[in-house]
C-alpha positions in Angstrom: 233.8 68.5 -107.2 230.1 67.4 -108.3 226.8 68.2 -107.7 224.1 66.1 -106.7 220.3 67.0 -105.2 219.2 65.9 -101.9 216.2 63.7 -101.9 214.4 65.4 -99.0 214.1 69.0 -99.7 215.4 69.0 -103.6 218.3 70.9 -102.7 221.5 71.1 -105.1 224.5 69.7 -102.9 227.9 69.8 -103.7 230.4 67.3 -102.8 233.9 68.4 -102.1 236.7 67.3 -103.0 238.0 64.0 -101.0 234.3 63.2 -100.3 234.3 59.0 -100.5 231.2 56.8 -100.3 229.6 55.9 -97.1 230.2 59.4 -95.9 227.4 60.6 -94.2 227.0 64.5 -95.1 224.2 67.3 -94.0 222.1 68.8 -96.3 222.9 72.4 -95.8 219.7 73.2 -96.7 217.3 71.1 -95.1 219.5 69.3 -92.2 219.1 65.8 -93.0 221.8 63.3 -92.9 222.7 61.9 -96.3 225.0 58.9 -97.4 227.4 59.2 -100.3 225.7 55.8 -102.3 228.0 56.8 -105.6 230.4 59.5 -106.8 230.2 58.7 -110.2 227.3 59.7 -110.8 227.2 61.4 -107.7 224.2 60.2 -105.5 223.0 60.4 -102.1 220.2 59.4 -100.3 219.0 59.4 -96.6 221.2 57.9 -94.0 219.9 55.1 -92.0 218.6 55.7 -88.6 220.7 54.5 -85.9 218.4 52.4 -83.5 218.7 53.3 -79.8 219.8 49.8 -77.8 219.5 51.9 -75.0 221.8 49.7 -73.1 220.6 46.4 -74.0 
């Protein structure tokens, strides 16, 4: 396990065990969606926003 802070609110996040990159986690803190960029060092930074293609 290893820590890492989330770049929205500053928040200390831990990532559990079996976490891999690309995961998309929550902040517990703050909510946001997060992607798992690197686990050594452990970084994550906000997840892209899925456009809508409503339908298209």
């Amino acid at each position: 396990m290893s820590n890492t802070t989330c770049p929205e609110c500053m928040a200390e996040i831990e990532l559990v065990a079996g976490t891999e990159e690309n995961e998309i986690i929550v902040c517990p803190d703050c909510g946001v969606d997060l992607e798992v960029i690197s686990l050594d060092p452990p970084t994550v930074e906000l997840a892209p926003m899925e456009a809508e293609d409503w339908g298209e």
